[in-house]
DSSP file (Angstrom, degrees, kcal/mol; ACC not computed):
  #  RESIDUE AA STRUCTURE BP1 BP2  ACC     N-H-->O    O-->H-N    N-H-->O    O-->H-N    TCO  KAPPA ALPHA  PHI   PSI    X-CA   Y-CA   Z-CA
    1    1 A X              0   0    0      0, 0.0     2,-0.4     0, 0.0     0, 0.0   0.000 360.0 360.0 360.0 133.8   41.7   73.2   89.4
    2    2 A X        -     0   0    0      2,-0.0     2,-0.2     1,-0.0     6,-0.0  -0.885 360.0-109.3-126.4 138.6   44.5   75.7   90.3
    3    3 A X    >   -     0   0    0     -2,-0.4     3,-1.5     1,-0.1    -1,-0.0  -0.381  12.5-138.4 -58.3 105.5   46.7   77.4   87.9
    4    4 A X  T 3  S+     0   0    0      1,-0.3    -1,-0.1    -2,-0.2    -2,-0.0   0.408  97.9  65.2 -66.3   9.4   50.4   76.3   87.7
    5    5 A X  T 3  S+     0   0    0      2,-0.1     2,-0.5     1,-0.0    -1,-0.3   0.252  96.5  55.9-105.8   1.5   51.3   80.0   87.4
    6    6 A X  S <  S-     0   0    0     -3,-1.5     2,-0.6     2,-0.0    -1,-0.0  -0.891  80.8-119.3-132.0 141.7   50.3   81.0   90.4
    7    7 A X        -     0   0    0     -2,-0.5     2,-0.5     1,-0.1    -2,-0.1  -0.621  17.7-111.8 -97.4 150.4   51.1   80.0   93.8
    8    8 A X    >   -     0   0    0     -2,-0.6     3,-1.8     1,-0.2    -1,-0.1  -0.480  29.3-173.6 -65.1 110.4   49.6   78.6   96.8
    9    9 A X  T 3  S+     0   0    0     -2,-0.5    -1,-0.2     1,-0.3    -2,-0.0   0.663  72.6  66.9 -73.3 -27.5   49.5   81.2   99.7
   10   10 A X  T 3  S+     0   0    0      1,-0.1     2,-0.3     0, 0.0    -1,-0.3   0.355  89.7  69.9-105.7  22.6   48.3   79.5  102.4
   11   11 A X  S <  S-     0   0    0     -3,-1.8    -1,-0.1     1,-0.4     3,-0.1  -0.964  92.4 -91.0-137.7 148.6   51.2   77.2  102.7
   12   12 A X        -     0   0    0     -2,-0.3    -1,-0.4     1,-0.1     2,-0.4   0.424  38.5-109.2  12.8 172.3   54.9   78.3  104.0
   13   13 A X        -     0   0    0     -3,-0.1     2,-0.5     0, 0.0    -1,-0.1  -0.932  38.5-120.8-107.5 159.8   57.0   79.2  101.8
   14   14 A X        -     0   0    0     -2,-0.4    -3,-0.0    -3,-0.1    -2,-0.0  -0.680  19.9-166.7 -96.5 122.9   59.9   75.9  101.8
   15   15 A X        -     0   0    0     -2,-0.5    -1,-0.1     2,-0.1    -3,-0.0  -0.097  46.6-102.0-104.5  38.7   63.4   77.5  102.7
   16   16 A X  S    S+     0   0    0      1,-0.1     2,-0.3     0, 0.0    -2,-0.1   0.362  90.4  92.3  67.5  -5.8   65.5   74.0  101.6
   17   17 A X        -     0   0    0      2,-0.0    -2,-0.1     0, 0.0    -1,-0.1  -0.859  68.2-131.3-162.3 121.4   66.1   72.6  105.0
   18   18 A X        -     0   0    0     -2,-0.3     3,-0.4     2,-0.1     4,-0.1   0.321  18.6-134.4 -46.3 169.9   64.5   70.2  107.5
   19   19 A X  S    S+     0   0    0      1,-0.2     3,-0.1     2,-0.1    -1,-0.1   0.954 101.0  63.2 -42.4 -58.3   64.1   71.2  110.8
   20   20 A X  S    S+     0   0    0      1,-0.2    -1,-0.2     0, 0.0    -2,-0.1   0.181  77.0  92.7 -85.4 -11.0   65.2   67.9  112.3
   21   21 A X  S    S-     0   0    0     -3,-0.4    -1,-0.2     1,-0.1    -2,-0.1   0.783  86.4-130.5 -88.7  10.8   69.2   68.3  110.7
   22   22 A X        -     0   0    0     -3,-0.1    -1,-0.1    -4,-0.1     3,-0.1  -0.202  47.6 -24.4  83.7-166.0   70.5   70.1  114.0
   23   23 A X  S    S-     0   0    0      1,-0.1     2,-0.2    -2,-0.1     3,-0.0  -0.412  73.6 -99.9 -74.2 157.3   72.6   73.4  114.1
   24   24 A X        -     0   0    0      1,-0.1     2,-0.4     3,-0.0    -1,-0.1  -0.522  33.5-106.6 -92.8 172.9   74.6   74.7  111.2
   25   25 A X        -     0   0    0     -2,-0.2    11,-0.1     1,-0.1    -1,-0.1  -0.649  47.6 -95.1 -99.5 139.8   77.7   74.3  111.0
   26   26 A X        -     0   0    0     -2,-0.4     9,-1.4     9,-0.2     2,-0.3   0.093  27.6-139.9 -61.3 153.7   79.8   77.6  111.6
   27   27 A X  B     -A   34   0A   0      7,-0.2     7,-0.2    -3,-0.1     6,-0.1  -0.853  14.1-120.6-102.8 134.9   81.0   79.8  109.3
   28   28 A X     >  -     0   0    0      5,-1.9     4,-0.6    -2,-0.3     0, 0.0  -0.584  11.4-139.5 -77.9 168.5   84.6   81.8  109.2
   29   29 A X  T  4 S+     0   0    0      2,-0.2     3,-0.4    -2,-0.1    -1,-0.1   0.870  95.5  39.0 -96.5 -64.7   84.9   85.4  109.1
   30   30 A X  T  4 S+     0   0    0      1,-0.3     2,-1.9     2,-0.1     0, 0.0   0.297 127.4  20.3-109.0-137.8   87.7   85.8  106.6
   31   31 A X  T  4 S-     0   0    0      1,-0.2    -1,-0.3    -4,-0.0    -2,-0.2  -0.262  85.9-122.2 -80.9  26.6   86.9   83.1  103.9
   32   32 A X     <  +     0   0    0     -2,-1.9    -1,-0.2    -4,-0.6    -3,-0.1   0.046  61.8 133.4  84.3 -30.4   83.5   82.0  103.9
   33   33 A X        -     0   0    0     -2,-0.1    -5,-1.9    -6,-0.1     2,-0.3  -0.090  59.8-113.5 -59.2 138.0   84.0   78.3  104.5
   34   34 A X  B     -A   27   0A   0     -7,-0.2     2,-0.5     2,-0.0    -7,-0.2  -0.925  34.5-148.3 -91.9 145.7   82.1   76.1  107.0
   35   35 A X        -     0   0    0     -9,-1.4     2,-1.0    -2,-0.3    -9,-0.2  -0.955  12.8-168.6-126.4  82.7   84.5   74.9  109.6
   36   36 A X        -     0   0    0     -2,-0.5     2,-0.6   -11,-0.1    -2,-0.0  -0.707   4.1-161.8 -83.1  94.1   84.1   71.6  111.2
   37   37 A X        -     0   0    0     -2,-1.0     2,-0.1     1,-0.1    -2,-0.0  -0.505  20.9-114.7 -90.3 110.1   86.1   70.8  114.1
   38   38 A X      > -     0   0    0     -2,-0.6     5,-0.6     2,-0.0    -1,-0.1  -0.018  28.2 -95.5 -40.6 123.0   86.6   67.4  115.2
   39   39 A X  T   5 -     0   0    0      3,-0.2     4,-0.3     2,-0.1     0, 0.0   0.358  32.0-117.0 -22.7-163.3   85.6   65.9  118.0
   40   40 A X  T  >5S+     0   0    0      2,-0.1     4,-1.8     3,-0.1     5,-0.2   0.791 114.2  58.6 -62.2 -70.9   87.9   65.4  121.1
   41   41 A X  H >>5S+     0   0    0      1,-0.2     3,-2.4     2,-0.2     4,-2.2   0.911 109.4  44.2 -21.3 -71.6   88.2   62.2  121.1
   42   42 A X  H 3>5S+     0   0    0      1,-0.2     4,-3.6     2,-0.2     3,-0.3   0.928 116.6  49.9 -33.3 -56.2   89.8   62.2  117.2
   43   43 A X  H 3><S+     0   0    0     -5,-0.6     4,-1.0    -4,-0.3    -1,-0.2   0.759 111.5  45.9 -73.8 -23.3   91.9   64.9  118.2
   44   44 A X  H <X S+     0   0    0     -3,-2.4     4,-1.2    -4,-1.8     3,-0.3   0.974 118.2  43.5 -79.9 -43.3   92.9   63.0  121.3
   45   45 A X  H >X S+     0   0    0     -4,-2.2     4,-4.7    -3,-0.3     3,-1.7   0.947 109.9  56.6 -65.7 -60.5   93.5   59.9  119.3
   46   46 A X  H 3X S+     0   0    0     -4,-3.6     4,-2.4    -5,-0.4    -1,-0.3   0.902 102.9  52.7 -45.2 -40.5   95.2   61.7  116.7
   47   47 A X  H 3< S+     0   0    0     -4,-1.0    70,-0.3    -3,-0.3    -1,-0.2   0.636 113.5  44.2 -94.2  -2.8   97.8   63.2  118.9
   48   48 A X  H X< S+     0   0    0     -3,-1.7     3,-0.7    -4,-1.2    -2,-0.2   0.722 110.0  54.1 -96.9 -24.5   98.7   59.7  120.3
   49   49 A X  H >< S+     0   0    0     -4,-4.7     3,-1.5     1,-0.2    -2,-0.2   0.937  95.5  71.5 -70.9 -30.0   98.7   58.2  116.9
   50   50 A X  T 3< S+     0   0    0     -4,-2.4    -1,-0.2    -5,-0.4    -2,-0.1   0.840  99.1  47.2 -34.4 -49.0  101.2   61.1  116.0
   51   51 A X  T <  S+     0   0    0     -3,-0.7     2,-0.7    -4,-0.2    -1,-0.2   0.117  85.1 107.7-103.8  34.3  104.0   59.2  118.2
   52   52 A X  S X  S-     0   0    0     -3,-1.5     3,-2.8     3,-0.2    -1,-0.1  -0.741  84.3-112.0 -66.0  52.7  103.4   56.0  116.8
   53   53 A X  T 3  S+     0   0    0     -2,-0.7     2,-3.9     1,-0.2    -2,-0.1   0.562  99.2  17.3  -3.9 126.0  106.3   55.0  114.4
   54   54 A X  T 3  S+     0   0    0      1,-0.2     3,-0.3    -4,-0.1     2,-0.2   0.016 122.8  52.7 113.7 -77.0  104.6   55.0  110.9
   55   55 A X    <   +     0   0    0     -2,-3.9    -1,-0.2    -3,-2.8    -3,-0.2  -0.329  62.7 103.7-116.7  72.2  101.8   56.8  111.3
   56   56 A X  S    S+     0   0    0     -2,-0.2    21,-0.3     2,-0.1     4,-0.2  -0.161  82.1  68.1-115.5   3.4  102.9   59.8  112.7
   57   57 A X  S  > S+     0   0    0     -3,-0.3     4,-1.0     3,-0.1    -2,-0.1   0.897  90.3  67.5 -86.5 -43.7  102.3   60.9  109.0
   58   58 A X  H  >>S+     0   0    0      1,-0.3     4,-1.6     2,-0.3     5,-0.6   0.738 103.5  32.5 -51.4 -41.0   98.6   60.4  109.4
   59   59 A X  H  >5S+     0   0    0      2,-0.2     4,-2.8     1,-0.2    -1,-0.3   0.947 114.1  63.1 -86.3 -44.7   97.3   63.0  111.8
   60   60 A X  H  45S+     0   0    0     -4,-0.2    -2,-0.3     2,-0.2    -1,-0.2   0.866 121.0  26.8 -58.9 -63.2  100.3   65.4  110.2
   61   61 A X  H ><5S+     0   0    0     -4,-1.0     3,-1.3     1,-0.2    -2,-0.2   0.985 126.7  41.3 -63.1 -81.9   97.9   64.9  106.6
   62   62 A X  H 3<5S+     0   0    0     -4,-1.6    -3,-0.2     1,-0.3    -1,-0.2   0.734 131.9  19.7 -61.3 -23.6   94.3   64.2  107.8
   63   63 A X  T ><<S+     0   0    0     -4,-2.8     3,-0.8    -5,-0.6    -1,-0.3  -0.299  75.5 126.3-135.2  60.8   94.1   66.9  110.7
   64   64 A X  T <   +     0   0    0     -3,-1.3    -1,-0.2     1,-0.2    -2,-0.1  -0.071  68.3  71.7-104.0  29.0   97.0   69.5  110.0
   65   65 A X  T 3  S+     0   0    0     -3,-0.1     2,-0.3     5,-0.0    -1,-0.2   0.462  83.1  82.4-120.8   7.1   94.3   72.2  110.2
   66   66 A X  S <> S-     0   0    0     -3,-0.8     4,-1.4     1,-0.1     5,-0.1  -0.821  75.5-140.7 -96.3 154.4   94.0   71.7  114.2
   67   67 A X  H  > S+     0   0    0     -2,-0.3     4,-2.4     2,-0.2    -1,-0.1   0.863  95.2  38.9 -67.5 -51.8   96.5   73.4  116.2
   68   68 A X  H  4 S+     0   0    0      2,-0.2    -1,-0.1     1,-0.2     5,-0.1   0.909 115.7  51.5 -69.8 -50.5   97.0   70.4  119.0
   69   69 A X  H >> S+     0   0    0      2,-0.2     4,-2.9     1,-0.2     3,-0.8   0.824 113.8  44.9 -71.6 -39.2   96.8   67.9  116.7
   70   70 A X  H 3X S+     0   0    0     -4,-1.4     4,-2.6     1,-0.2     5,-0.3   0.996 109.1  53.9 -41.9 -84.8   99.6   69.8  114.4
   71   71 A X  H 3< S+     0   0    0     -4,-2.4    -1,-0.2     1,-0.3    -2,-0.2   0.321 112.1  44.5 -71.8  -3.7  101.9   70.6  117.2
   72   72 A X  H <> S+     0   0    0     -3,-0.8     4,-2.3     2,-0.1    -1,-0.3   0.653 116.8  45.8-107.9 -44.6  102.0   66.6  118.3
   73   73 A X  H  X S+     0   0    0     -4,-2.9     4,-2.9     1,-0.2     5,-0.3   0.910 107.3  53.1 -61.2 -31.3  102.5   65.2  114.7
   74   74 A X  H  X S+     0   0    0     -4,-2.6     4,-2.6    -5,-0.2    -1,-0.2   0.978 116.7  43.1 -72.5 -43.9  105.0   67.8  113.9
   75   75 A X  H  > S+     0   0    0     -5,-0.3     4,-3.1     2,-0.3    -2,-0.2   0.858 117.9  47.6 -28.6 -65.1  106.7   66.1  117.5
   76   76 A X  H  X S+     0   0    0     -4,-2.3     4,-3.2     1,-0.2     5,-0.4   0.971 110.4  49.3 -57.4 -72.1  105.9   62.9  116.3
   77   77 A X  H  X S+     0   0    0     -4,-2.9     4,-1.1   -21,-0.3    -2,-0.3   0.742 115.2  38.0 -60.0 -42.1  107.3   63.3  112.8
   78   78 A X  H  X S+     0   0    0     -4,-2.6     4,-3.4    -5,-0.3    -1,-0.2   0.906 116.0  59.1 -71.7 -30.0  110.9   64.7  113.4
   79   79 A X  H  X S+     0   0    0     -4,-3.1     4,-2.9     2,-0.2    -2,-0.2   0.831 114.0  36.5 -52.5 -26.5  111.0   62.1  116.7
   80   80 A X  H  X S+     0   0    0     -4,-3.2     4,-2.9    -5,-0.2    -1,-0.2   0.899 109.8  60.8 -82.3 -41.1  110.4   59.2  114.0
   81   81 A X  H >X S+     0   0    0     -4,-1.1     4,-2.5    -5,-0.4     3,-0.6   0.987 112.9  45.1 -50.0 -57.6  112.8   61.1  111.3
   82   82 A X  H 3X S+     0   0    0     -4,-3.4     4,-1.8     1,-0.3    -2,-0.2   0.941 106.0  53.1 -62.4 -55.6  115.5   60.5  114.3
   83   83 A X  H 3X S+     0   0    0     -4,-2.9     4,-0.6     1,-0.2    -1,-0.3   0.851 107.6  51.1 -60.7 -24.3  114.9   57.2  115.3
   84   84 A X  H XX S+     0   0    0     -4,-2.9     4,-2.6    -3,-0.6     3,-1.3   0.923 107.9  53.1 -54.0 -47.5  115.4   55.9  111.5
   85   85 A X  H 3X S+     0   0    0     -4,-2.5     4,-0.9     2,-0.2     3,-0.3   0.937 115.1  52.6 -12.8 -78.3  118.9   58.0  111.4
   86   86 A X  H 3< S+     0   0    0     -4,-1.8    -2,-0.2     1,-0.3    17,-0.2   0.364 103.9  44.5  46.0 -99.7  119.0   55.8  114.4
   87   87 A X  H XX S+     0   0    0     -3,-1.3     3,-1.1    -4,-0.6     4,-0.7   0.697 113.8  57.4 -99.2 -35.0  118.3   52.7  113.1
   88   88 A X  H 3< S+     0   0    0     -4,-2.6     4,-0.3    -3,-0.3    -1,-0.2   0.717 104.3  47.6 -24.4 -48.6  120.6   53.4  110.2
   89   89 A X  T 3< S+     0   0    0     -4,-0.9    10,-0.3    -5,-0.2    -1,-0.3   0.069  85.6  84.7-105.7  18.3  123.2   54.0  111.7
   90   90 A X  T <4 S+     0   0    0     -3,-1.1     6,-0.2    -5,-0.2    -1,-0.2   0.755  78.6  77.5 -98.9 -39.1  123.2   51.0  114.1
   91   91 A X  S  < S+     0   0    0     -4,-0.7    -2,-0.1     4,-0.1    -1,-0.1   0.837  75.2  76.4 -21.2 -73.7  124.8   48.9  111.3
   92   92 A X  S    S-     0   0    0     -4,-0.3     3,-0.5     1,-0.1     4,-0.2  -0.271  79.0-143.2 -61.6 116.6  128.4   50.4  111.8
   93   93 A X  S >  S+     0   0    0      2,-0.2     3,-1.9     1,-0.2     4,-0.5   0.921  96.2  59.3 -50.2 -51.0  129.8   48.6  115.0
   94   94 A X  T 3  S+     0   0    0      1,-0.4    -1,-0.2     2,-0.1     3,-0.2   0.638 107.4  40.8 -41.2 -41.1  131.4   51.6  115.9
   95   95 A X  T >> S+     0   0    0     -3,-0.5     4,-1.2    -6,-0.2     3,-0.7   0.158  87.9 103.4 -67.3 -18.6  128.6   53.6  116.1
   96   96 A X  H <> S+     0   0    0     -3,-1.9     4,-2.3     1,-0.3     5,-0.1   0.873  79.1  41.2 -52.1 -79.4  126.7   51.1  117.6
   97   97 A X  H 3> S+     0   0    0     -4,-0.5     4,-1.3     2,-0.2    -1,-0.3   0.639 115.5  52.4 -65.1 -16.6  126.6   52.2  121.3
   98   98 A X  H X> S+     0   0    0     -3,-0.7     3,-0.9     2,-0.2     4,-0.8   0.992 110.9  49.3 -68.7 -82.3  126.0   56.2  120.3
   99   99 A X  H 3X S+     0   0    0     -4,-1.2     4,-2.9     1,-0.4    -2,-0.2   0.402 109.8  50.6 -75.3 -47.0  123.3   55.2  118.2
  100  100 A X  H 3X S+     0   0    0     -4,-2.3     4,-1.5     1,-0.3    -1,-0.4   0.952 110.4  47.1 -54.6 -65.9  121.6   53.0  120.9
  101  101 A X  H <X S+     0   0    0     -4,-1.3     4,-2.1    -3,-0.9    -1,-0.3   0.901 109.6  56.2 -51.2 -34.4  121.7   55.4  123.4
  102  102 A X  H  X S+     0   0    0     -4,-0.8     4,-0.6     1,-0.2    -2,-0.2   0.999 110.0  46.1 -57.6 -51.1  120.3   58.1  120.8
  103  103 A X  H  X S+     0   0    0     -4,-2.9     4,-0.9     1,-0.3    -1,-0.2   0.566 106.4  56.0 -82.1   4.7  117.2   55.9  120.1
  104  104 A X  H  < S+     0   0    0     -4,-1.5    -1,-0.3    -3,-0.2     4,-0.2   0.554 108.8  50.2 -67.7 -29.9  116.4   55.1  123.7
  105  105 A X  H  < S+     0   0    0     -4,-2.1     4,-0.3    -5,-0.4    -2,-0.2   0.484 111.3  47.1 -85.2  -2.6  116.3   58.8  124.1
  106  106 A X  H  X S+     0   0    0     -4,-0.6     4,-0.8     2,-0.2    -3,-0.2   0.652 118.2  43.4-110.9 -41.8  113.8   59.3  120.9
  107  107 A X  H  X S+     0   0    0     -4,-0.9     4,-1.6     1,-0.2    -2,-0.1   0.594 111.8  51.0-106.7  17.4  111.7   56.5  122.2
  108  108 A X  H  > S+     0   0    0     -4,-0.2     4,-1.9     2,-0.1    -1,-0.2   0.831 108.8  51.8 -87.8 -36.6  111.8   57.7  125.6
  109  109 A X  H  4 S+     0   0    0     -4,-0.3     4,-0.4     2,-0.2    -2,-0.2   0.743 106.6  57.6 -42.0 -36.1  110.8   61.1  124.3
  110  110 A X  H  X S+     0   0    0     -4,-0.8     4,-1.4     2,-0.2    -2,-0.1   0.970 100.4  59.3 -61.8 -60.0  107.7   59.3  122.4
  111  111 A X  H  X S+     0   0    0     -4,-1.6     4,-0.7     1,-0.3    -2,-0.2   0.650 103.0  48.0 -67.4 -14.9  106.5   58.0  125.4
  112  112 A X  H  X S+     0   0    0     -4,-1.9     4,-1.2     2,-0.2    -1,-0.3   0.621 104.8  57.7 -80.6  -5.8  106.1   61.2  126.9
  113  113 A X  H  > S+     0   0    0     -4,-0.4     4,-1.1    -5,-0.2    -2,-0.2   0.454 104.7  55.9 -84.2  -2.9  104.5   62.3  124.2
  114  114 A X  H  X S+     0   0    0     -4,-1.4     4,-2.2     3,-0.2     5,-0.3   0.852 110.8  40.2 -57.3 -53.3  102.1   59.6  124.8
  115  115 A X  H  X S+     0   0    0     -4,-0.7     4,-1.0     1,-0.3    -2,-0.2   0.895 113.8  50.5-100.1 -18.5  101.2   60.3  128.0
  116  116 A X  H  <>S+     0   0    0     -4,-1.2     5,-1.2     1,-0.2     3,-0.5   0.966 115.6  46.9 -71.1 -48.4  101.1   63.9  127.6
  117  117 A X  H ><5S+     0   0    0     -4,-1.1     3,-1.7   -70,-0.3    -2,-0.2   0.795 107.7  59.3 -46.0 -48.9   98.7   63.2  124.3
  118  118 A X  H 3<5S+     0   0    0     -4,-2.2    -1,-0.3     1,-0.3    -2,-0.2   0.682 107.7  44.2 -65.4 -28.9   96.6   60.8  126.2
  119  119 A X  T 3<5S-     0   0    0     -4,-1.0    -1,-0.3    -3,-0.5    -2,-0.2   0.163 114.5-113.7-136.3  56.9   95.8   63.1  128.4
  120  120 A X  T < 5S+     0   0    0     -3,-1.7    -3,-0.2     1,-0.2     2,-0.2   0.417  71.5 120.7  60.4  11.8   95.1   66.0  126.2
  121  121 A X      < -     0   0    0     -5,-1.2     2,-0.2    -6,-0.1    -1,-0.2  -0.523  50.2-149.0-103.1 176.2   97.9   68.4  127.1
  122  122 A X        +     0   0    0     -2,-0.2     2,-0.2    -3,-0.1    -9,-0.0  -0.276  29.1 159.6-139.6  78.7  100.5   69.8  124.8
  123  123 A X        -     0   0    0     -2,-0.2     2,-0.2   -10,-0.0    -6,-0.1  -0.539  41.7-115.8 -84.4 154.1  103.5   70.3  126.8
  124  124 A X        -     0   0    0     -2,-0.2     2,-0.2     1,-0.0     3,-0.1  -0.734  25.0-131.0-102.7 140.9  106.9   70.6  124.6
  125  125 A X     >  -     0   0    0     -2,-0.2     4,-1.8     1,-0.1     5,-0.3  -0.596  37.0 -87.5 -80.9 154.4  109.3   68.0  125.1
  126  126 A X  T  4 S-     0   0    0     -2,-0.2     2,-1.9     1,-0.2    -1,-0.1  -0.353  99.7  -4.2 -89.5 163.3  112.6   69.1  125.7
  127  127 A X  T  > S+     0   0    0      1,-0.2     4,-2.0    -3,-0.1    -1,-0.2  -0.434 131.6  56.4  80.3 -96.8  114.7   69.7  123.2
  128  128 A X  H  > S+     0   0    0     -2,-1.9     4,-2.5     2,-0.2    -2,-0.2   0.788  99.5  62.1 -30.6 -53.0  112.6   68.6  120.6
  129  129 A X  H >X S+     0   0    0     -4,-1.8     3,-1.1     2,-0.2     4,-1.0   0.993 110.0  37.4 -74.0 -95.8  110.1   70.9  121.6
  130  130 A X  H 3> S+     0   0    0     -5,-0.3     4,-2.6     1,-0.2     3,-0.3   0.758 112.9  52.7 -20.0 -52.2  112.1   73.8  121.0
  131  131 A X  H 3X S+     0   0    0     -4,-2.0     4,-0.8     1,-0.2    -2,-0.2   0.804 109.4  55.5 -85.9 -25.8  114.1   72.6  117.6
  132  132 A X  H << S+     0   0    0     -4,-2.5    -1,-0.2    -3,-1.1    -2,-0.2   0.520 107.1  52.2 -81.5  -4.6  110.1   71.6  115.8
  133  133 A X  H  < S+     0   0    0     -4,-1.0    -2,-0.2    -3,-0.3    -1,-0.1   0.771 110.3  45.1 -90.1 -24.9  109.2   75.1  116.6
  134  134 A X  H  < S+     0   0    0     -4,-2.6    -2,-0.2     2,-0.1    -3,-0.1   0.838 101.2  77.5 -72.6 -21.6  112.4   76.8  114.7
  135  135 A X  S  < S-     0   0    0     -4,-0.8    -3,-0.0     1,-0.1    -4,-0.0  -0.471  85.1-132.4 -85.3 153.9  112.1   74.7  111.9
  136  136 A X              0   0    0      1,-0.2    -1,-0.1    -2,-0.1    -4,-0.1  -0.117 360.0 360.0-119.2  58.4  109.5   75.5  109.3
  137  137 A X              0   0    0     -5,-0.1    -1,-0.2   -63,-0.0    -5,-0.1   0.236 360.0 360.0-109.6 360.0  108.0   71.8  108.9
C-alpha cells in the first residue's frame, strides 16, 4: 500500500502536454502572446474577398492583424466607399455620365485587385494605392 504523501519516483514526472499535439505555437518578443498566422490560402482568399462589394469589411475585421491581408481590404474598402458615391449619384441625370465613367474606373480597379490578390502579390493600384496609404484608415 503506498502513502498518498509521498510520490512515486520511478515514473516521469507529467509536464501537462501530450507528445502527439505538434509544435508550439510561437511566442512574441515584446508582449508575450502566442501568434498564429494564417494559412496562405485564408490570407489569399481574404485578399480577394477584400474587393468583393460587401464584404470587403470582412478581411478588414477578421484578419486586420496581417500586413497583406490589411493592405488589400484597406484597397477594397475605400474602392467600395467610391462606387456607392457612385451609385448615389447616378440618380441625377446630369451626373449621370460622370458618375458612370467613375464607377467603371472603381470596378476596373477591383479587378485588378483581383488578379493581383489571386495571385498573392500586393502591388498598389494607381491612384488608389497612393491616397489609402495617406489616409489613416
Amino acid at each position: 500500500m503506498t502513502d498518498p504523501f509521498f510520490k512515486d519516483e520511478s515514473k516521469p514526472p507529467d509536464t501537462g502536454t501530450p507528445s502527439n499535439m505538434g509544435p508550439e505555437p510561437i511566442r512574441s518578443e515584446e508582449n508575450n502572446k502566442f501568434e498564429s498566422e494564417p494559412p496562405a490560402d485564408d490570407r489569399r482568399m481574404a485578399s480577394i474577398m477584400a474587393y468583393l462589394p460587401f464584404l470587403c469589411f470582412v478581411p478588414l475585421i477578421s484578419m486586420s492583424d496581417n500586413k497583406d491581408v490589411r493592405f488589400h481590404a484597406r484597397q477594397g474598402v475605400f474602392l467600395f466607399i467610391i462606387e456607392m458615391i457612385a451609385v448615389l449619384f447616378l440618380i441625377d441625370a446630369v451626373s449621370d455620365l460622370f458618375f458612370k465613367g467613375v464607377l467603371i474606373i472603381a470596378i476596373s480597379f477591383s479587378v485588378a485587385g483581383l488578379i493581383f490578390a489571386f495571385q498573392g502579390k500586393t502591388q498598389k493600384l494607381p491612384v488608389v494605392g497612393d491616397l489609402v496609404e495617406k489616409s489613416k484608415f
